[in-house]
C-alpha positions in Angstrom: 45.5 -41.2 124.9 42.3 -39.1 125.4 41.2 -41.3 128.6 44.5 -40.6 130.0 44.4 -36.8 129.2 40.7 -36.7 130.7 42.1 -38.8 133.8 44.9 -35.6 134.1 42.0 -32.9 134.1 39.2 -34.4 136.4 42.5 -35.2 139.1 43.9 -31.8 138.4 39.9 -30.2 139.0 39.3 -32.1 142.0 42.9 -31.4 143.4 42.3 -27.7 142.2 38.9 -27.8 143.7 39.9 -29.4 147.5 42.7 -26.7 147.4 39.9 -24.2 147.2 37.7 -24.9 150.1 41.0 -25.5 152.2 40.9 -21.6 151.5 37.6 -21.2 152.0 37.5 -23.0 155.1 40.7 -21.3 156.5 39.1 -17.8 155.8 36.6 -18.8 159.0 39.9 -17.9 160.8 40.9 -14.8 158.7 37.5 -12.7 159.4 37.7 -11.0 162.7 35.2 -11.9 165.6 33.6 -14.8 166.9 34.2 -18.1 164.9 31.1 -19.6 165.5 29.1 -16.7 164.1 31.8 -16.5 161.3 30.7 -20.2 160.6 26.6 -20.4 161.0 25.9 -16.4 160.1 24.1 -16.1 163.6 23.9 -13.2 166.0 23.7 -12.9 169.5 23.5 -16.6 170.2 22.5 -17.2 173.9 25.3 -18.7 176.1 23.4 -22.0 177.0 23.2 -22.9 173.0 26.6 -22.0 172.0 28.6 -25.3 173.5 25.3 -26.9 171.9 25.4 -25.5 168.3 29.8 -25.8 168.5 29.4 -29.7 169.1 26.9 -29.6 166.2 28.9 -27.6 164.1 32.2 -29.3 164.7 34.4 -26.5 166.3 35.1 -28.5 169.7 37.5 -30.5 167.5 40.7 -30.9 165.4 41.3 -28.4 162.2 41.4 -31.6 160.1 37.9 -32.3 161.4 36.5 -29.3 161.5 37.4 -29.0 157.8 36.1 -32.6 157.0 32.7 -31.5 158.3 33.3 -28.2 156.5 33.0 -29.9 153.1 30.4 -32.0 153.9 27.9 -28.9 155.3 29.2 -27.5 151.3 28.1 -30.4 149.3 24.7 -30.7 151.5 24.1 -26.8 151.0 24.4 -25.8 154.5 25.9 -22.7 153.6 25.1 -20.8 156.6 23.2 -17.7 157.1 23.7 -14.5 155.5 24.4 -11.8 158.5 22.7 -9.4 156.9 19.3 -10.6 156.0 19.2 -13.9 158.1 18.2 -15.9 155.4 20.4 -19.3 154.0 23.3 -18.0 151.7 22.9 -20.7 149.3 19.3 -19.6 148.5 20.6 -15.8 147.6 23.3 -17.6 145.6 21.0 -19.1 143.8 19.0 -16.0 143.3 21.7 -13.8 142.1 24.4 -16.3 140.1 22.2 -16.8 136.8 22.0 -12.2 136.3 25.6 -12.8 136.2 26.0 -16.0 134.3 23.6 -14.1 131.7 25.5 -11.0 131.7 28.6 -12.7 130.9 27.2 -15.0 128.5 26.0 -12.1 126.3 29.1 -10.4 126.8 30.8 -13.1 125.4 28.7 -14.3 122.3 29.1 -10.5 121.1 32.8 -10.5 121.7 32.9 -13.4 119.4 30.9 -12.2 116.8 32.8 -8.9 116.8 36.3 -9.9 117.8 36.9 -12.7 115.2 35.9 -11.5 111.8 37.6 -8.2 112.7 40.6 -9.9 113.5 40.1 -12.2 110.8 39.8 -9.2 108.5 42.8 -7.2 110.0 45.3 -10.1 109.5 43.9 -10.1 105.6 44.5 -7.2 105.0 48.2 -6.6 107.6 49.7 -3.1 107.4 46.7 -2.1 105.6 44.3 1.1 106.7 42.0 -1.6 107.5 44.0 -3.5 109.4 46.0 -0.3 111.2 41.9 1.0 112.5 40.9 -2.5 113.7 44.5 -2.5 115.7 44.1 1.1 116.9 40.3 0.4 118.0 41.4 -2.8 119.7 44.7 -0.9 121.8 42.4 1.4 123.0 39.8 -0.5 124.2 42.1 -2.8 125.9 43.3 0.4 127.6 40.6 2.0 128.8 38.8 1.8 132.1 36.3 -0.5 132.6 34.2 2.0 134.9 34.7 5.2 133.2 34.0 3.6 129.6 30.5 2.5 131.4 30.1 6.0 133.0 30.9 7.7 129.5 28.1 5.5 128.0 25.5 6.5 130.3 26.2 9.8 130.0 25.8 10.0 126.2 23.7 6.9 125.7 21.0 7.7 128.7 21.8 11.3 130.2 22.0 13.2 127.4 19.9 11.2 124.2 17.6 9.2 126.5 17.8 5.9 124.9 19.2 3.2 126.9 18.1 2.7 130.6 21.4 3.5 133.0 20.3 0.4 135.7 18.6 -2.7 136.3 17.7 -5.7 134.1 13.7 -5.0 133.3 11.5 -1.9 133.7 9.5 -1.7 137.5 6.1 -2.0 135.3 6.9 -5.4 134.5 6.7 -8.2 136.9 8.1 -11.9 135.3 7.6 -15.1 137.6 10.6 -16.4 138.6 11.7 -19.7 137.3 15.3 -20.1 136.1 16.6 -16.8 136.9 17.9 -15.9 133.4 15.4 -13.2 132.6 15.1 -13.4 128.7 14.4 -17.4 129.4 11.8 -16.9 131.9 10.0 -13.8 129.4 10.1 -16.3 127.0 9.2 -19.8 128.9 6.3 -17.7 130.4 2.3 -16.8 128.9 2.4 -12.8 130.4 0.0 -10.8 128.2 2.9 -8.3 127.9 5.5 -10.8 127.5 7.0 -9.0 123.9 6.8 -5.4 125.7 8.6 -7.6 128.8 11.6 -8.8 126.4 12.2 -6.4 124.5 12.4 -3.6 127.6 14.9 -6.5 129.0 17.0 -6.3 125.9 17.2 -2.9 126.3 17.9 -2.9 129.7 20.7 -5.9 128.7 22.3 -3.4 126.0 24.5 -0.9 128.2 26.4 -3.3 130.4 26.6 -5.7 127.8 28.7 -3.7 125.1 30.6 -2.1 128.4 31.2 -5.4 129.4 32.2 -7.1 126.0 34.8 -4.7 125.1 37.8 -5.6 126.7 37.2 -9.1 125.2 36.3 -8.2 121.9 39.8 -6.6 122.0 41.7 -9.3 123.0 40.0 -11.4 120.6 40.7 -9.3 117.8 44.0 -9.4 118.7 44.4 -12.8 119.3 42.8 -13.9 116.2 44.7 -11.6 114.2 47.9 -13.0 115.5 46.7 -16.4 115.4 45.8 -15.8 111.7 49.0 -14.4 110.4 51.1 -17.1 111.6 49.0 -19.8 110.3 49.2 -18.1 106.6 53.0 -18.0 107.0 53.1 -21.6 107.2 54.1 -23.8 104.5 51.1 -25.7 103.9 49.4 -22.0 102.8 52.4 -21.9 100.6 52.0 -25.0 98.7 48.4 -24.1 98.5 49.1 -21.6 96.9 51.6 -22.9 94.4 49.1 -26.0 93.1 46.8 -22.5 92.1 43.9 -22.2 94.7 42.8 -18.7 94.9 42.7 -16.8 97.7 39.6 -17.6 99.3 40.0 -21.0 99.1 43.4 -20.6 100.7 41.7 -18.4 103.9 38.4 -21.0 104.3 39.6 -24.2 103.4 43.3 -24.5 105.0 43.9 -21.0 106.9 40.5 -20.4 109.0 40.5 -23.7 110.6 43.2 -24.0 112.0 43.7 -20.3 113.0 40.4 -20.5 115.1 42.4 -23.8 116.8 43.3 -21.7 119.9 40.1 -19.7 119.7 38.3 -22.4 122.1 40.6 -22.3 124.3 41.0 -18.5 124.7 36.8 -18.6 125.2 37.6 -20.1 128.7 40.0 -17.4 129.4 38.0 -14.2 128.1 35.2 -16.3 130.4 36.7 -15.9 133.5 37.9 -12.2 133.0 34.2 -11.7 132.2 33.5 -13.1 135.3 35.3 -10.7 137.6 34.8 -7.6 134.7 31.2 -8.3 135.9 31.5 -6.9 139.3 32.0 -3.7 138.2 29.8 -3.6 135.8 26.9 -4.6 138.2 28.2 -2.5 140.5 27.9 0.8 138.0 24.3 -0.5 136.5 23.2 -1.6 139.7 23.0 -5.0 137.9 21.5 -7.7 140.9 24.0 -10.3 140.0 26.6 -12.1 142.2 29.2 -9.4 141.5 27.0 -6.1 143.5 26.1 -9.1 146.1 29.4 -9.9 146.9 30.6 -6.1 146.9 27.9 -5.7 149.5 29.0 -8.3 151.4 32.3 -6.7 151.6 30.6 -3.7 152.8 28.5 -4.4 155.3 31.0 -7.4 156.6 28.9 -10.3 155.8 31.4 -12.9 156.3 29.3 -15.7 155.3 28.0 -14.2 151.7 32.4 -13.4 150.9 33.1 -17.1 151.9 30.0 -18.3 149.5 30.9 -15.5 146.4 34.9 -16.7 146.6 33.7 -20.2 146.7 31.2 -19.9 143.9 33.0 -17.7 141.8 36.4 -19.8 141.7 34.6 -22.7 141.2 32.8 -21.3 138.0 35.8 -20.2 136.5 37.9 -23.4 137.0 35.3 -25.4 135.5 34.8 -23.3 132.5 38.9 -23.2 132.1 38.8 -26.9 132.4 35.5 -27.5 130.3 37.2 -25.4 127.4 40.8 -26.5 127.6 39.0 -30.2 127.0 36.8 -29.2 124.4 40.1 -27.9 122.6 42.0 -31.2 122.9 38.9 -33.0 121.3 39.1 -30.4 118.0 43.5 -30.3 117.8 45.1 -33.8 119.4 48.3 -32.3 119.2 47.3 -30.9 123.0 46.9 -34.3 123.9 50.6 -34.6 125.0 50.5 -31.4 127.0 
């Protein structure tokens, strides 16, 4: 049953996955101008090397080939050139993917740690004060802007009491070698004489866009758990718990709590992938250097190669962490086996 349910996902990724670089590869067609320079991310390519680099590159033939040799320059990271700064896309991808991978990661883990014992809590105690503040709180952060709650933040938070930094991801007095790109990891994989002034001045830096970025989670997590919770202590298992005498708490840990946090994997996929495109914003506003800003400058100055390479990158990551998670929930519940 679970080989056959594994079989399902990896055909529905790769079909989910060849779907997307038919898109990518069509969008060659979509950007205005020439197509080879849409293709390599060259400028002003002399006449006697453009029938040269088009038999190279595939063009002179059928869309079918072309998008055969398409997927093949993707797998062996021939991404093309960025028009802007002339250097190979892949390599700025590389440089700008793990800000946003941390970002969101951090964004996450506090989402979870906020959103489920509050939910938790508010289900407890339902149509309680308690439970009617943590409801409120979660309505309207779900509501509000994403922007202007990360504008209102650095106005109180930076502007006006001076504590939090309003940009970047480490102060211009410290310099940390790069090695995996996640900047608390490399601070703490590396042997700077400053490297505890380094991380802490990153966590501080990390604060702002991670709380703006974690709250429209944390919302739907409250909420999700809350409602996940209730029904699960309507059922009539709780009941006959109940009846045979356990008390309360061993009703909520021992029979209620694990199966209301069930759906709770899967929903960490989900509130993933929002993160994911939340974070473009949020870089944008914090003038965070992740893939989010890069692809938003892309857009700006009409680098067609760097919006092919974010749209392929960024729809990638979120299918695989949808897939990843919707597994990992059919190896804790096998009741979504059959689904």
């Amino acid at each position: 049953m679970m080989l056959r349910y594994l079989a399902r996902r990896a055909f529905l990724l790769a079909f989910v996955l060849v779907a997307l670089t038919v898109f990518s590869f069509s969008l060659n067609f979509m950007f205005p101008g020439d197509l080879l320079t849409n293709v390599t991310g060259l400028r002003d390519i002399p006449s006697e090397q453009r029938q040269e680099l088009s038999q190279a590159m595939g063009l002179d033939h059928g869309y079918l080939r072309q998008y055969i040799d398409y997927t093949r320059r993707i797998v062996a990271g021939e991404w093309g050139l960025s028009f802007s700064s002339q250097q190979p896309v892949l390599a700025e991808v590389r440089t700008v993917l793990p800000a946003t991978i941390e970002l969101a990661s951090y964004a996450l883990i506090l989402s979870l740690i906020l959103g489920i014992p509050s939910g938790i809590i508010a289900a407890v105690r339902k149509e309680k004060w308690l439970d009617n503040a943590i409801s409120g709180f979660a309505l309207v952060g779900y509501s509000v802007p994403i922007f202007w709650w990360a504008l209102l933040l650095i106005m109180i938070f930076s502007l006006q009491l001076g504590w939090l930094p309003t940009s970047g991801r480490i102060g211009v007095l410290y310099e940390v070698p790069h090695h995996t790109g996640f900047m608390l990891l490399d601070i703490w994989l590396s042997d700077l004489p400053y490297k505890h002034a380094a991380f802490r001045d990153a966590l501080i830096h990390l604060t702002l866009p991670t709380l703006v970025l974690a709250t429209y989670p944390t919302t739907v997590m409250m909420r999700f758990v809350r409602e996940s919770m209730l029904e699960v202590l309507d059922k009539n298992y709780i009941k006959t718990a109940r009846a045979k005498g356990l008390n309360r708490a061993q009703v909520l840990y021992k029979h209620g709590l694990r199966n209301a946090l069930l759906p709770v994997t899967r929903q960490i996929g989900l509130q993933f992938s929002t993160l994911i495109t939340l974070a473009m914003l949020t870089e944008v506003v914090f003038s965070w250097p992740g893939i989010g800003q890069w692809l938003i400058d892309g857009i700006y100055q009409r680098n067609f190669t760097a919006i092919q390479a974010g749209v392929l990158v960024i729809s990638t990551l979120v299918i695989v962490v949808n897939i990843s998670t919707e597994v990992l929930h059919t190896l804790f519940n096998p009741l979504a086996r059959k689904f």
